[in-house]
C-alpha positions in Angstrom: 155.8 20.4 -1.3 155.4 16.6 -0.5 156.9 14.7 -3.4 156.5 10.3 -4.5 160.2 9.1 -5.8 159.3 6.6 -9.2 162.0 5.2 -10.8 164.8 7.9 -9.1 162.7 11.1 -9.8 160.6 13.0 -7.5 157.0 13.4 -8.9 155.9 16.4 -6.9 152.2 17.0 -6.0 149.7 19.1 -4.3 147.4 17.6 -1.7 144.3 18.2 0.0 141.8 16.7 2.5 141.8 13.0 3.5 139.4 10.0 2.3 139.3 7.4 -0.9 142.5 8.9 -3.3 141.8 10.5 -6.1 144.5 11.5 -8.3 144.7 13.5 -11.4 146.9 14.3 -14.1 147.4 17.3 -16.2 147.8 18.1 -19.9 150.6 19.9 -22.1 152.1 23.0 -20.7 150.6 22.1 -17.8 151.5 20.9 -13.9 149.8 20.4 -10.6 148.3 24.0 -10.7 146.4 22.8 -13.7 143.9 21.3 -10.8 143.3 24.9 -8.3 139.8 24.8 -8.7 139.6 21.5 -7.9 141.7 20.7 -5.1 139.3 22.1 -2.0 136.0 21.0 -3.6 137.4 17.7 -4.4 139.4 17.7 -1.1 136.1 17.6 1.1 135.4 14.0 0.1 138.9 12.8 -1.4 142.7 13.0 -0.3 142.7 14.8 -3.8 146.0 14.6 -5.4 147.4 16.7 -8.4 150.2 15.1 -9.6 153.4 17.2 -11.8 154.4 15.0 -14.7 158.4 14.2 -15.0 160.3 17.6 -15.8 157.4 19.8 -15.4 157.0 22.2 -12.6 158.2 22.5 -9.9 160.7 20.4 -11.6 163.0 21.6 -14.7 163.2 20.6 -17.9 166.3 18.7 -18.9 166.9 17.8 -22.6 167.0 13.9 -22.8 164.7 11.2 -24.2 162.3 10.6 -21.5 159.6 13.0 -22.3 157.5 10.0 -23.6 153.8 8.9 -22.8 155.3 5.8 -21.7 157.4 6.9 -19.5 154.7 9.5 -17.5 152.3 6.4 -18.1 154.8 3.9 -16.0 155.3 7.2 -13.3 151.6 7.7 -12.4 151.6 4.1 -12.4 154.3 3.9 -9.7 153.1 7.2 -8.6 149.8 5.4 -7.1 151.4 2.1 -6.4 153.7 3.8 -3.7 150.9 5.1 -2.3 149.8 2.0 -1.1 146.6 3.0 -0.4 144.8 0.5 -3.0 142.8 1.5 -6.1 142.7 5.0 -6.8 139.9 7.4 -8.7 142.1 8.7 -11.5 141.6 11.7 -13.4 143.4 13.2 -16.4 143.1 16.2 -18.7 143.8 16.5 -22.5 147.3 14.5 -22.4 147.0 14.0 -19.1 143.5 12.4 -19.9 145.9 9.7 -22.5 148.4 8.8 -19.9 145.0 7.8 -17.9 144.0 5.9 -20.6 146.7 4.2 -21.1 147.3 3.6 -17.3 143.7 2.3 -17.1 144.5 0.2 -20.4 148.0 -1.4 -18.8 146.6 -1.2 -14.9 143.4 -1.7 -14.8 144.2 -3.1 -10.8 145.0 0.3 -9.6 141.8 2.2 -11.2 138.7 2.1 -9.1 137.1 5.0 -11.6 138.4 6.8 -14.2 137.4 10.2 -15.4 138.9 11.7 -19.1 139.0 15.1 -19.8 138.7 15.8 -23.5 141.7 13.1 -23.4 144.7 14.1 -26.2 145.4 12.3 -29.0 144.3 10.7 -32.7 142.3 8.1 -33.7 143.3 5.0 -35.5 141.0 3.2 -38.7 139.3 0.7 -36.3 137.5 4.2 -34.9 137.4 6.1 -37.7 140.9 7.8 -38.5 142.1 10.8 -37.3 140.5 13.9 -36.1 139.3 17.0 -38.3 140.9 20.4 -37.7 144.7 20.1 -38.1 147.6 18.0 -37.5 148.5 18.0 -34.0 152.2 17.3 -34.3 152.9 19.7 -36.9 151.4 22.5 -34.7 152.6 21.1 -31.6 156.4 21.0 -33.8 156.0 24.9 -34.9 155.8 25.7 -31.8 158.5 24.0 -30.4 160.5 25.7 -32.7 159.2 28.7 -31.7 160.2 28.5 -28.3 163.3 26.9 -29.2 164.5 29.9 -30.9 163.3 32.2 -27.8 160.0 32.9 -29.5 157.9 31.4 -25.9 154.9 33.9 -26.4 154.5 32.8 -30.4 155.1 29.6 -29.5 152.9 29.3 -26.4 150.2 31.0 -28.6 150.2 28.4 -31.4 149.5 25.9 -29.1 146.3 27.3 -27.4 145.1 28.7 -30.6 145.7 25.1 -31.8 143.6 23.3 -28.7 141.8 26.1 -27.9 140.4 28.5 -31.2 141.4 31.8 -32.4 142.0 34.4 -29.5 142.1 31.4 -27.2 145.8 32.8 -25.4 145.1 36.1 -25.3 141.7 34.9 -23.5 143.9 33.4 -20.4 143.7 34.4 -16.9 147.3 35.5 -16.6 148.3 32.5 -13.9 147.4 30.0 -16.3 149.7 31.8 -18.7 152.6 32.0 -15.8 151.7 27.6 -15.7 152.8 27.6 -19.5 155.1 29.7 -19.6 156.9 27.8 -16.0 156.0 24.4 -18.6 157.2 26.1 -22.2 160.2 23.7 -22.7 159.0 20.8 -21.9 157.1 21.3 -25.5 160.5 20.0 -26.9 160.2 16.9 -25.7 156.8 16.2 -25.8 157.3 16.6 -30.1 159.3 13.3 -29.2 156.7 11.7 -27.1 155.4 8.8 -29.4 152.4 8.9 -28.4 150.3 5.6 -30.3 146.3 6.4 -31.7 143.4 5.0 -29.6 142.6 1.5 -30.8 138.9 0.0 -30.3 140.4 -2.9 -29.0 142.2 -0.9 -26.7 138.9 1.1 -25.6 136.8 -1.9 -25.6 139.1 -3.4 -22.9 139.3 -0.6 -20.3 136.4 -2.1 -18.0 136.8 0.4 -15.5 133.7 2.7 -14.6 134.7 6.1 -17.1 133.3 9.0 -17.2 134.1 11.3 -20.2 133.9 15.3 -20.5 134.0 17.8 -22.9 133.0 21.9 -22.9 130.3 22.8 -25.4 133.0 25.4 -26.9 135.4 22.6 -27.2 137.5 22.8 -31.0 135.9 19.2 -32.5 138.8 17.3 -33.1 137.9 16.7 -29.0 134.5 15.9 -29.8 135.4 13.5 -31.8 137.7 11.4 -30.1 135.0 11.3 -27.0 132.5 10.1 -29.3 134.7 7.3 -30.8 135.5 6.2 -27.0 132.2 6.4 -26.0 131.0 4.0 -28.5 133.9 1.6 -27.7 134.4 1.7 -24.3 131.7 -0.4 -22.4 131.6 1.2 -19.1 131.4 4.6 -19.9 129.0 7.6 -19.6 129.7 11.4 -20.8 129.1 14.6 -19.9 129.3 17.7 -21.8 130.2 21.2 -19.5 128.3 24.4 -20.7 130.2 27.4 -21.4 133.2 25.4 -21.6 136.1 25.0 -24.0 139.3 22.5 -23.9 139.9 23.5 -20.6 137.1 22.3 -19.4 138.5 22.7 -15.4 139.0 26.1 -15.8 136.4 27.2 -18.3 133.3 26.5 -16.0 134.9 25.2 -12.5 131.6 25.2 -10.7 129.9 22.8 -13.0 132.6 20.6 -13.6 133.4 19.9 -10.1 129.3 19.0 -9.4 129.9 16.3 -12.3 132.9 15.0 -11.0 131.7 14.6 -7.9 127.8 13.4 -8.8 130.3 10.2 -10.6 132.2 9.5 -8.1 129.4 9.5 -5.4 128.1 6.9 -7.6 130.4 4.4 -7.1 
């Protein structure tokens, strides 16, 4: 598995075809395998990369402070820098889909198009406050504690019930529940991760080309931190993916690929 060094860790990846890079990023309790669907349609016109965030799999998860959005920010940031292969096509997923925010916000030199996929997060006053339908650290903090104590299944549940809507893990395909459970631990430090609120100054600088997604089925505290970006960024264009939920990848592959591609080929 071919693997970029940032900063003294190894930030593994999967790989495919050859052409313009595109590389994308995954969300919580997730890793490069987030991206399967993806990686041979995409690889066709792209050397199509799907990064693993620090400590997730392949890696391990270590206890220690670094399980930050700044610090995965800085890594894909490095991440495409060492690839020396100029502006990339960046994509990222629920967190995944903030670190590329925040890489496009801090880097806009190494973004050629950016794509956000129902990206994490809450919303400051300057775009309306914070979404409806639960407080995502308290949830994301029960089940922490859940796992902590041994509970993985409880807590792995709380968390797609908490993204995802009632029934949502027992609804899984069972290897994207082997991709949370191989990821389960690294919930402890994410509860750490000091993640900041999406600022409209913030959105209102990213000039890059963006193209936002959501599912139809998606919970709405996603819907509304798409619409508040939408309004505030001024390069971007959305999409919404029938018979799709938060995972909008997985949910409805065929359809989301066509998008992908259909902006991409656009640029």
């Amino acid at each position: 598995m071919p693997s970029i060094a940032v900063d003294g860790y190894d930030i593994a990846y999967a790989e495919a075809g050859s052409g313009p890079p595109l590389v994308m990023v995954h969300g919580t309790l997730g890793d490069q395998r987030s991206w399967s669907a993806q990686m041979a349609p995409f690889g066709e016109r792209f050397r199509a990369m799907a990064v693993s965030l620090r400590h997730c799999w392949p890696g391990r998860w270590e206890d220690g402070g670094d399980f930050t959005i700044a610090r995965h920010t800085a890594d894909i940031a490095g991440f495409i820098r060492a690839l020396g292969a100029g502006p990339v096509r960046l994509m990222g997923h629920s967190r995944g889909g903030h670190i590329a925010f925040r890489v496009a916000q801090h880097h806009p030199e190494l973004i050629a198009a950016l794509v956000l996929v129902e990206p994490g997060g809450e919303l400051d006053e300057s775009l309306g406050g914070a979404p409806p339908a639960g407080n995502q650290a308290s949830a994301f903090a029960k089940a922490a504690a859940l796992i902590a104590e041994g509970r993985e299944e409880e807590g792995l549940t709380v968390v797609a019930e908490h993204t995802g809507g009632p029934g949502a893990w027992a609804k899984r395909s069972e290897a994207r529940k082997a991709v949370n459970r191989d990821n389960a631990r690294t919930l402890l430090g994410q509860i750490h991760e000091q993640r900041s609120p999406y600022r409209r100054a913030e959105a209102e600088g990213i000039r890059t080309r963006t193209l936002l997604m959501g599912g139809n089925q998606s919970q709405p505290q996603f819907g509304r931190i798409l619409d508040a970006l939408e309004g505030a960024m001024p390069n971007a264009t959305r999409v919404t993916i029938p018979n799709a939920a938060h995972s909008v990848q997985a949910d409805n592959p065929a359809a989301f690929n066509a998008a992908v591609l259909d902006f991409l080929g656009q640029g």
